[in-house]
LUMSETOR-570664 format. One record per residue: y, z, x of N, C-alpha, C, O in turn. Coordinates in steps of 0.1 Angstrom, whole numbers, plus 2048, in hexadecimal, padded with zeros to 3 digits. Example, Ala and Ser with C-alpha at 12.3 -4.5 7.8 and 13.67 -1.06 7.14 Angstrom:
{n.yy = 7C7; n.zz = 84E; n.xx = 884; ca.yy = 7D3; ca.zz = 84E; ca.xx = 87B; c.yy = 7DF; c.zz = 84E; c.xx = 884; o.yy = 7DF; o.zz = 855; o.xx = 88E} .
{n.yy = 7EA; n.zz = 847; n.xx = 880; ca.yy = 7F5; ca.zz = 847; ca.xx = 889; c.yy = 800; c.zz = 84F; c.xx = 881; o.yy = 80B; o.zz = 850; o.xx = 886} .
END
This chain:
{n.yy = 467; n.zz = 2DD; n.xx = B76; ca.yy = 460; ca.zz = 2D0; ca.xx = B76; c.yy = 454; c.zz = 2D1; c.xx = B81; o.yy = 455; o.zz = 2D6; o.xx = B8C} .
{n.yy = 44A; n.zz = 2CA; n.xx = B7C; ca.yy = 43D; ca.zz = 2CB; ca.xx = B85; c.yy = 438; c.zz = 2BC; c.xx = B86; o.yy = 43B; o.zz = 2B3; o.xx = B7E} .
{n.yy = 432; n.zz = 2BC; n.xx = B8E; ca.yy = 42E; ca.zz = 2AB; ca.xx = B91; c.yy = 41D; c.zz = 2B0; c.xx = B97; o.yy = 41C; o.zz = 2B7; o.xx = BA1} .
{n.yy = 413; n.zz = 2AC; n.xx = B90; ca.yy = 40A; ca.zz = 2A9; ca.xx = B91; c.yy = 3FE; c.zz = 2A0; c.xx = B96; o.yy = 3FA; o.zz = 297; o.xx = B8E} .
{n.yy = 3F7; n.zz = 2A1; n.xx = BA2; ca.yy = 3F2; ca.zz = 294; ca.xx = BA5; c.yy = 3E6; c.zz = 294; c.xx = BA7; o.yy = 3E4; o.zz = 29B; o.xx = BB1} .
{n.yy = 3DA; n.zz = 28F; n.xx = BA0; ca.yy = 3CB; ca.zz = 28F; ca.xx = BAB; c.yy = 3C4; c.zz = 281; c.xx = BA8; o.yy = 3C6; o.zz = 277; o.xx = BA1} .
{n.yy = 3BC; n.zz = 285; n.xx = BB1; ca.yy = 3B8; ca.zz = 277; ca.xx = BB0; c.yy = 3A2; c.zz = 279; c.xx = BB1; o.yy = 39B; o.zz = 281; o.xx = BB6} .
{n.yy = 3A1; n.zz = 26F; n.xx = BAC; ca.yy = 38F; ca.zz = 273; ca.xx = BAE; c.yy = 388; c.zz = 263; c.xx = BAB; o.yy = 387; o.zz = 25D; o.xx = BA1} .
{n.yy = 383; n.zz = 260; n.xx = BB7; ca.yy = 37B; ca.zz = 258; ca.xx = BBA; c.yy = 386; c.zz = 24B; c.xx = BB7; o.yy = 38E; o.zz = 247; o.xx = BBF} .
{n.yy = 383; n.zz = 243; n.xx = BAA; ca.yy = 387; ca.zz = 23D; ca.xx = BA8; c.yy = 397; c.zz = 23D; c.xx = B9A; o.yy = 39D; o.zz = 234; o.xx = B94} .
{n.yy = 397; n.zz = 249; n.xx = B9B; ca.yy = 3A1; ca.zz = 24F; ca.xx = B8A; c.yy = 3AB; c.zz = 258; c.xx = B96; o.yy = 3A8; o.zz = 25E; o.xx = BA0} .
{n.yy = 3BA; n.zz = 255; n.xx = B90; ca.yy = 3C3; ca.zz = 257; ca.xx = B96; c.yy = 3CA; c.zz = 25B; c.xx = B88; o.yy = 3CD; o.zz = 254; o.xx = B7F} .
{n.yy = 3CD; n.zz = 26A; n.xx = B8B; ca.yy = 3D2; ca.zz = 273; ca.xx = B80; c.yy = 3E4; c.zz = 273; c.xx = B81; o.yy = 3E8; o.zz = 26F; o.xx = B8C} .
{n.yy = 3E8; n.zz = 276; n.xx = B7C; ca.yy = 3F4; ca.zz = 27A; ca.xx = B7F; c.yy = 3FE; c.zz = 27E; c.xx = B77; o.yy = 402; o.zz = 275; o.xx = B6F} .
{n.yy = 405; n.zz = 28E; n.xx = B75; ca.yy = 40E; ca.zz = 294; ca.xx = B6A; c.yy = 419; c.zz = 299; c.xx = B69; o.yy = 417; o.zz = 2A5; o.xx = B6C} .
{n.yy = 424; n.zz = 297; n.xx = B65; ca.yy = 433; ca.zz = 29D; ca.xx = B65; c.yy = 432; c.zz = 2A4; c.xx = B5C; o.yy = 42D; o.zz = 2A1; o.xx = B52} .
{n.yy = 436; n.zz = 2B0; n.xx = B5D; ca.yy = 432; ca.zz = 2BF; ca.xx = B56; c.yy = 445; c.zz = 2C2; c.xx = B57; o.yy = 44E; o.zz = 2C2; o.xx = B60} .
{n.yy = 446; n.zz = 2C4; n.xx = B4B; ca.yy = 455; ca.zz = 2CE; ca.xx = B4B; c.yy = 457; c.zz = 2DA; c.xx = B41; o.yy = 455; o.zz = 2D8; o.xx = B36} .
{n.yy = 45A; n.zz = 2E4; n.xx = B44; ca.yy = 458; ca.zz = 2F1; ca.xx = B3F; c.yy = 466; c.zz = 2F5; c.xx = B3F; o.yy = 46F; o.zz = 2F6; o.xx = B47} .
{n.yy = 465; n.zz = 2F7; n.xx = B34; ca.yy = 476; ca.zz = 2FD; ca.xx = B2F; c.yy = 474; c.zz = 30E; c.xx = B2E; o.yy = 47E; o.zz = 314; o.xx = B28} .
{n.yy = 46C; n.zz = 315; n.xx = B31; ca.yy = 46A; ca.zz = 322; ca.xx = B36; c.yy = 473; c.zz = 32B; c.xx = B2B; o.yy = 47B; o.zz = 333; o.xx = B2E} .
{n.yy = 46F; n.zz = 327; n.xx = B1C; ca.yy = 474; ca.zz = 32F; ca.xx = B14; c.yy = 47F; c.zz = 334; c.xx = B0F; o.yy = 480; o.zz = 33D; o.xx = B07} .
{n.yy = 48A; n.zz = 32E; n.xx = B15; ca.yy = 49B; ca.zz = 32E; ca.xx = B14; c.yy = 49B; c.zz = 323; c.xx = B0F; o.yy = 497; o.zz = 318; o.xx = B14} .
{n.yy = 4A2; n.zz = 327; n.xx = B00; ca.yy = 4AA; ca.zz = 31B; ca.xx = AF9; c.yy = 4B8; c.zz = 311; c.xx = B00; o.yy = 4BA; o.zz = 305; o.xx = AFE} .
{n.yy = 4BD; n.zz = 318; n.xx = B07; ca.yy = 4C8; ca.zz = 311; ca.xx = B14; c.yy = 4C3; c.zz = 30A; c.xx = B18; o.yy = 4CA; o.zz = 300; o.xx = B1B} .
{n.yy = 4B7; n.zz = 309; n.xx = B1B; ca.yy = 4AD; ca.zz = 2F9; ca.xx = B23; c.yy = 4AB; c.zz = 2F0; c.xx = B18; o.yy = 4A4; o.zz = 2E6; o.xx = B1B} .
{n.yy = 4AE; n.zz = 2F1; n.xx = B0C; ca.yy = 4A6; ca.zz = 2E8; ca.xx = B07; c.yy = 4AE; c.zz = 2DD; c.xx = B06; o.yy = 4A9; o.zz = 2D5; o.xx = AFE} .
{n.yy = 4BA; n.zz = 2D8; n.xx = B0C; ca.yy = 4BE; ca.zz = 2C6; ca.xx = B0C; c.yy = 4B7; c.zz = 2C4; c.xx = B1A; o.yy = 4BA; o.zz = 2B9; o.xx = B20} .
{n.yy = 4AF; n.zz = 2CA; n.xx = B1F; ca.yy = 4A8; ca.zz = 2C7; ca.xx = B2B; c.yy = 49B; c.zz = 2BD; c.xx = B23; o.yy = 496; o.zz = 2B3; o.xx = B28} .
{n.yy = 49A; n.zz = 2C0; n.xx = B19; ca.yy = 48D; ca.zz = 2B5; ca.xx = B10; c.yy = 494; c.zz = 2A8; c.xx = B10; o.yy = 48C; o.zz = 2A0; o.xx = B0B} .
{n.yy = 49F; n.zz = 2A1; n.xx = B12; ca.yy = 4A2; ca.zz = 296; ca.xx = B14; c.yy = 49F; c.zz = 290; c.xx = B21; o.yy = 49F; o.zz = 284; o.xx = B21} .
{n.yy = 49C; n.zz = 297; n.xx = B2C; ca.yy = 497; ca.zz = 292; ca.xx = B37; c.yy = 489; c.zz = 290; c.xx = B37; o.yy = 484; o.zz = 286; o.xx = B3C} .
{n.yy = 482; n.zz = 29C; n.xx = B31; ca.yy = 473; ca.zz = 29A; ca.xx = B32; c.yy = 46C; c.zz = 291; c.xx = B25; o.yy = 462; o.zz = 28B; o.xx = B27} .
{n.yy = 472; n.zz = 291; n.xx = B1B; ca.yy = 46F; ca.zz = 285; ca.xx = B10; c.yy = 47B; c.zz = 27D; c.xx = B0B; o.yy = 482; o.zz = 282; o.xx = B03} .
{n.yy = 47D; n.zz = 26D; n.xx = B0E; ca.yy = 483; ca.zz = 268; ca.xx = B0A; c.yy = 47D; c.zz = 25A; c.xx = B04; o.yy = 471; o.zz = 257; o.xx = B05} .
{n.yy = 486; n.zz = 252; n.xx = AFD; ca.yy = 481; ca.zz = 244; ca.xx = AF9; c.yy = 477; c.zz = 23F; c.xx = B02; o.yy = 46C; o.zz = 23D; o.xx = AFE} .
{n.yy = 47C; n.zz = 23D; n.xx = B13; ca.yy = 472; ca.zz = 236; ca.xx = B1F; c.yy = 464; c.zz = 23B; c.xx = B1D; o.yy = 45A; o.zz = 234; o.xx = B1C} .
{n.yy = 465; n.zz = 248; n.xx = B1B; ca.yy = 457; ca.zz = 24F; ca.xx = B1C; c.yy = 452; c.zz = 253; c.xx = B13; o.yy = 446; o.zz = 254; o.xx = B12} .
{n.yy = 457; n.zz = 256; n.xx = B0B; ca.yy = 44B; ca.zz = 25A; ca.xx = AFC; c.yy = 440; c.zz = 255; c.xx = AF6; o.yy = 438; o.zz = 25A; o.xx = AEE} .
{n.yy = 443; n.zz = 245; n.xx = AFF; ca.yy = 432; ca.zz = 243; ca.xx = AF5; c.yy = 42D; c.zz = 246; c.xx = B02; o.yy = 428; o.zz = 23C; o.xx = B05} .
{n.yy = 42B; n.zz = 24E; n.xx = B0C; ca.yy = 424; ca.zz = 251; ca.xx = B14; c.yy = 422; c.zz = 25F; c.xx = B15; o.yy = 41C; o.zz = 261; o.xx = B20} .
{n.yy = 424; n.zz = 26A; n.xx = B0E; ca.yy = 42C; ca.zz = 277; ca.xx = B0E; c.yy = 422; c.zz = 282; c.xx = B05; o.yy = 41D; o.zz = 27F; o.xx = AFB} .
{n.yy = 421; n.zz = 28C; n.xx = B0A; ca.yy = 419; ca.zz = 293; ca.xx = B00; c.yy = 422; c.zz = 2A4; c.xx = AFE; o.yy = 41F; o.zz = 2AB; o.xx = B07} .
{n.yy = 428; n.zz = 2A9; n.xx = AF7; ca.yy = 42A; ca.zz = 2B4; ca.xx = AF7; c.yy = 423; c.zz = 2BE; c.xx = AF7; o.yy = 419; o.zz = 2BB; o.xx = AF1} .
{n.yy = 422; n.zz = 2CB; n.xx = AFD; ca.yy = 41D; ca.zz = 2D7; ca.xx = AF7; c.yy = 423; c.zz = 2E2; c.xx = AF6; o.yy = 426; o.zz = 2E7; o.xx = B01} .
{n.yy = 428; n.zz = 2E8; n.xx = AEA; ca.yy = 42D; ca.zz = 2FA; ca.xx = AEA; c.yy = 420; c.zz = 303; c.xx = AF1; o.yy = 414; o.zz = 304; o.xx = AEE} .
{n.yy = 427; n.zz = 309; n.xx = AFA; ca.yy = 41E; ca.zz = 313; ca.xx = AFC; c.yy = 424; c.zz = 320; c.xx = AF9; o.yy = 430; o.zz = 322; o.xx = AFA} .
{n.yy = 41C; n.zz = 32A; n.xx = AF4; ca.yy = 424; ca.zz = 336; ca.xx = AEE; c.yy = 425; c.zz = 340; c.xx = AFD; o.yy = 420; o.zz = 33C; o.xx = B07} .
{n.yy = 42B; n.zz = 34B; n.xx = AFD; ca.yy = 429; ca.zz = 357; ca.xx = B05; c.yy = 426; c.zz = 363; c.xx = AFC; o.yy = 42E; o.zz = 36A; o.xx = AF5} .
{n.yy = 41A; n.zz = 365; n.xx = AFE; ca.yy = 40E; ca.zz = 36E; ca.xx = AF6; c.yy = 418; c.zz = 381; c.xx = AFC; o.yy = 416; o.zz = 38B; o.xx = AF5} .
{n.yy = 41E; n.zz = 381; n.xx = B05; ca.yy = 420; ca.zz = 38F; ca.xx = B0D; c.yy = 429; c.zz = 392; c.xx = AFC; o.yy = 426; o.zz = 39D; o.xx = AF8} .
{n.yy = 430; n.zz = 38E; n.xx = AF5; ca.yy = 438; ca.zz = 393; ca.xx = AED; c.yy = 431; c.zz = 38F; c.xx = ADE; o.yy = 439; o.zz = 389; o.xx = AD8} .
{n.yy = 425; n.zz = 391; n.xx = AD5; ca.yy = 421; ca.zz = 389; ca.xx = ACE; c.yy = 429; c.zz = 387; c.xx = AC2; o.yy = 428; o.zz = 37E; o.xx = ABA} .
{n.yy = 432; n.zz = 391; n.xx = AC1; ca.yy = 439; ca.zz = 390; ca.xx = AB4; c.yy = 447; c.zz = 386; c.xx = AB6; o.yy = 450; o.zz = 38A; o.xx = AAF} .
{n.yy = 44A; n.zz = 37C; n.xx = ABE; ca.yy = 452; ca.zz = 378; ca.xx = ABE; c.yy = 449; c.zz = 367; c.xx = ABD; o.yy = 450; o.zz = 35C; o.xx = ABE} .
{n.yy = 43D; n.zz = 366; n.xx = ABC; ca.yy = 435; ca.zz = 359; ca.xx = ABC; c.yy = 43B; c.zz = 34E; c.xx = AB4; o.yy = 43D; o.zz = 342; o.xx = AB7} .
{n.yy = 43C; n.zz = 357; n.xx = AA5; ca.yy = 442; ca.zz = 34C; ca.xx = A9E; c.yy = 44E; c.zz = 34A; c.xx = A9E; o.yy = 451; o.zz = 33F; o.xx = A99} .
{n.yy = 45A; n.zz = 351; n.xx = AA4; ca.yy = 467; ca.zz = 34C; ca.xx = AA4; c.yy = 465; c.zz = 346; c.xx = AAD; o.yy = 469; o.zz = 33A; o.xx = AAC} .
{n.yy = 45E; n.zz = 349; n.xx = ABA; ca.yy = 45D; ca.zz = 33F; ca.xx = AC4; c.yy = 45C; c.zz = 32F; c.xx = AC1; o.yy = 464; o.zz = 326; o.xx = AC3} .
{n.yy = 44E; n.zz = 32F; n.xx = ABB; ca.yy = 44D; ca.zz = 320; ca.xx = AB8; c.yy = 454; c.zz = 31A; c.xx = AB0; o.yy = 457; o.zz = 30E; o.xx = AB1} .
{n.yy = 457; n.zz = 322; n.xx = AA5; ca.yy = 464; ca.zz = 31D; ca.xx = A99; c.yy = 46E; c.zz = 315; c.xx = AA1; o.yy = 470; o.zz = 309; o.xx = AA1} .
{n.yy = 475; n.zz = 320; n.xx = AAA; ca.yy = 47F; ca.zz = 31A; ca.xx = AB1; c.yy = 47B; c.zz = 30C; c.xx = ABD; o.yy = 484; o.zz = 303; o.xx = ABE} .
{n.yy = 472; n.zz = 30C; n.xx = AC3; ca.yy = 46F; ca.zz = 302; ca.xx = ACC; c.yy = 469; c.zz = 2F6; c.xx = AC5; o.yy = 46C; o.zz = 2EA; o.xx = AC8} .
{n.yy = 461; n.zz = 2FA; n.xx = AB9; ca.yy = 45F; ca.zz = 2EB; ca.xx = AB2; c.yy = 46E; c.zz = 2E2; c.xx = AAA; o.yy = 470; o.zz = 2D6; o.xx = AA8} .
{n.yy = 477; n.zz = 2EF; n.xx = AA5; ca.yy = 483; ca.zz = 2EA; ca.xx = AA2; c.yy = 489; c.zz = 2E2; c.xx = AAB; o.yy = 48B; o.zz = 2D7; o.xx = AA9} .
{n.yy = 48C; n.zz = 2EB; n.xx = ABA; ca.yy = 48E; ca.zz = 2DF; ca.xx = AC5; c.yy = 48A; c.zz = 2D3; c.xx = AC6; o.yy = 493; o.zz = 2CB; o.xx = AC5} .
{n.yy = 47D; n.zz = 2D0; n.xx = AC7; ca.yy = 475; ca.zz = 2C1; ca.xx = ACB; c.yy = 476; c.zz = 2BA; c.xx = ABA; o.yy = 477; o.zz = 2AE; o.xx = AB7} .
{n.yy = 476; n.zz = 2C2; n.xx = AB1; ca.yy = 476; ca.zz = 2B5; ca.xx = AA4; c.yy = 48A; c.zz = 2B3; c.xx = AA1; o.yy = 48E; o.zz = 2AD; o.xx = A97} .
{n.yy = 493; n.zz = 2B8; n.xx = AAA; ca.yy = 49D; ca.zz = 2B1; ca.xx = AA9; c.yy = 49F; c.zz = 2A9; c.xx = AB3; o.yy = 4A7; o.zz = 2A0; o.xx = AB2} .
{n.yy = 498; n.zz = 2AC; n.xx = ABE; ca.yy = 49A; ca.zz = 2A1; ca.xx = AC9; c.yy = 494; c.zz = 294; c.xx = AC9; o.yy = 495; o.zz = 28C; o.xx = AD1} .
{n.yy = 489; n.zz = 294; n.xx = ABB; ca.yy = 47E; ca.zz = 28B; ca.xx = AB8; c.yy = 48A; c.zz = 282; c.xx = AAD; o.yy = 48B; o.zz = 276; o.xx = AAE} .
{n.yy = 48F; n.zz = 288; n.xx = AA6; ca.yy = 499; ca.zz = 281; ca.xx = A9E; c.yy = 4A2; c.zz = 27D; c.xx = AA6; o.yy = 4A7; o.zz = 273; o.xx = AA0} .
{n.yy = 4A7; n.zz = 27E; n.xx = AAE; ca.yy = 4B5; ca.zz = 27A; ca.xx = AB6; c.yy = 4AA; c.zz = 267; c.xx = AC0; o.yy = 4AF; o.zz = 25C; o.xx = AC1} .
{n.yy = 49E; n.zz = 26C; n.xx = AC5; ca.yy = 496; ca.zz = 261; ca.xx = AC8; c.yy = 494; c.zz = 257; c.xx = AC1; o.yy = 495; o.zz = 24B; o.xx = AC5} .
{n.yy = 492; n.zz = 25B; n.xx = AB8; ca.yy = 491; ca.zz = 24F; ca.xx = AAA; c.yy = 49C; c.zz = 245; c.xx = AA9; o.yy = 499; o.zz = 239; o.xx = AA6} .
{n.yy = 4A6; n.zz = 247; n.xx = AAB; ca.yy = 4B6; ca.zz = 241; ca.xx = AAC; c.yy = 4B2; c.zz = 238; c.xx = AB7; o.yy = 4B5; o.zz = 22C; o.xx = AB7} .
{n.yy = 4AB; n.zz = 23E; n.xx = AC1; ca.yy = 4AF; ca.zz = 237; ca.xx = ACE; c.yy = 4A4; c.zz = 22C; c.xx = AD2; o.yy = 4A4; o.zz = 226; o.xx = ADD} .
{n.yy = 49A; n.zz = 22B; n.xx = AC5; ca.yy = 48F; ca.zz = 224; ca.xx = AC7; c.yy = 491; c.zz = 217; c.xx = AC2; o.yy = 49A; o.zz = 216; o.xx = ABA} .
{n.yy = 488; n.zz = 20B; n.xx = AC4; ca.yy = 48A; ca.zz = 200; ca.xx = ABB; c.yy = 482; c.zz = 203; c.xx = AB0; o.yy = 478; o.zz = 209; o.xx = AAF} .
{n.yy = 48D; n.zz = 1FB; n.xx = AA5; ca.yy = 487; ca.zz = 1F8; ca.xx = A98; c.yy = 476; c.zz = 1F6; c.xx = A98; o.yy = 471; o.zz = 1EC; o.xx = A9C} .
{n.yy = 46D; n.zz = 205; n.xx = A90; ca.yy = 462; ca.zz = 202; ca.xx = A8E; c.yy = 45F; c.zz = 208; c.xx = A9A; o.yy = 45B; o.zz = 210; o.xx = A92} .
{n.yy = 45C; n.zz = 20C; n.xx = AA6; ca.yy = 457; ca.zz = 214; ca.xx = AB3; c.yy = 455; c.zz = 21D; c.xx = AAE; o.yy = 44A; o.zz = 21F; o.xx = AB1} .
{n.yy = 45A; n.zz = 226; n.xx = AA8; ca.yy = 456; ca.zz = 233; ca.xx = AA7; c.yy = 44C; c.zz = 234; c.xx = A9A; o.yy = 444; o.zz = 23E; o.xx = A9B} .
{n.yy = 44B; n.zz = 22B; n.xx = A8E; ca.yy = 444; ca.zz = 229; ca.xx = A88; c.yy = 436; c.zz = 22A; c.xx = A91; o.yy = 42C; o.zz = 231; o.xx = A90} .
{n.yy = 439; n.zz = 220; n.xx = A9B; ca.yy = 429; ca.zz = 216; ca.xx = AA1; c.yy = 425; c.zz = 222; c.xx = AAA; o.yy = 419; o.zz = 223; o.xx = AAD} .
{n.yy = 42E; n.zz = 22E; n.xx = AAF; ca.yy = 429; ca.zz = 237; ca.xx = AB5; c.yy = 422; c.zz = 245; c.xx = AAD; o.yy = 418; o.zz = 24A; o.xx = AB1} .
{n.yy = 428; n.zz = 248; n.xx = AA2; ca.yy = 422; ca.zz = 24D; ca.xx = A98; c.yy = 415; c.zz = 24A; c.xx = A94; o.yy = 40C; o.zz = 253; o.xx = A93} .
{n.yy = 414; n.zz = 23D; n.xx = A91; ca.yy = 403; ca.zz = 236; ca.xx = A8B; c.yy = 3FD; c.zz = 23C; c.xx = A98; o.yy = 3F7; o.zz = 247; o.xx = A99} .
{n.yy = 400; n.zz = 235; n.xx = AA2; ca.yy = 3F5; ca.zz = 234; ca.xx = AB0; c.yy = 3F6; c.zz = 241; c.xx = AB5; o.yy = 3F0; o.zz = 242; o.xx = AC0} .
{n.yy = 3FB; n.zz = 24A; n.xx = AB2; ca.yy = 3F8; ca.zz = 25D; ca.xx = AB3; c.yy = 3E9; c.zz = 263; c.xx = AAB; o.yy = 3DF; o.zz = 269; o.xx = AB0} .
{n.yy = 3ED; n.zz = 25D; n.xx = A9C; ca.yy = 3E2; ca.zz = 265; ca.xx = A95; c.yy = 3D6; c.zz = 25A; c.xx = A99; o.yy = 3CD; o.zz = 25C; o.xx = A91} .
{n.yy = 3D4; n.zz = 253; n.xx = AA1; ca.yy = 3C3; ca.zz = 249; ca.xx = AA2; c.yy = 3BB; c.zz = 251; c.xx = AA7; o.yy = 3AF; o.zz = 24D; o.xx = AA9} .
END
């Protein structure tokens, strides 16, 4: 986990970075870093590790499997229609 802070002039930045460092064993650690509280605030990104390239697409196969079941288990935990309203207000 990383915590990010700057600040400039009058804009005050600030970012919670969590990195599951490519072990599947970390990944109920994605309930801390994205939950119902924060999702509509939340942005994911897979990043790949280019040092092995032939392992890219199982990589992300596997890691996008991760986040779109933890995205299903979210949906449960949301009110009726929230995740709809977060869905629309994604693709604007």
């Amino acid at each position: 986990y990383l915590f990010i802070w700057f600040s400039c002039s009058d804009l005050l930045s600030r970012a919670h970075i969590w990195t599951l460092e490519g072990d599947v064993g970390h990944a109920p650690l994605v309930d801390f870093a994205l939950n119902e509280k924060n999702i509509s605030n939340s942005v994911v990104l897979v990043v790949l590790d280019f040092s092995q390239p032939w392992l890219l697409v199982e990589s992300l196969e596997k890691w996008l499997k991760v986040l779109e079941n933890h995205i299903e288990v979210l949906k449960t935990k949301l009110a009726a229609g929230e995740f709809d309203t977060l869905t629309k207000a994604s693709t604007l």
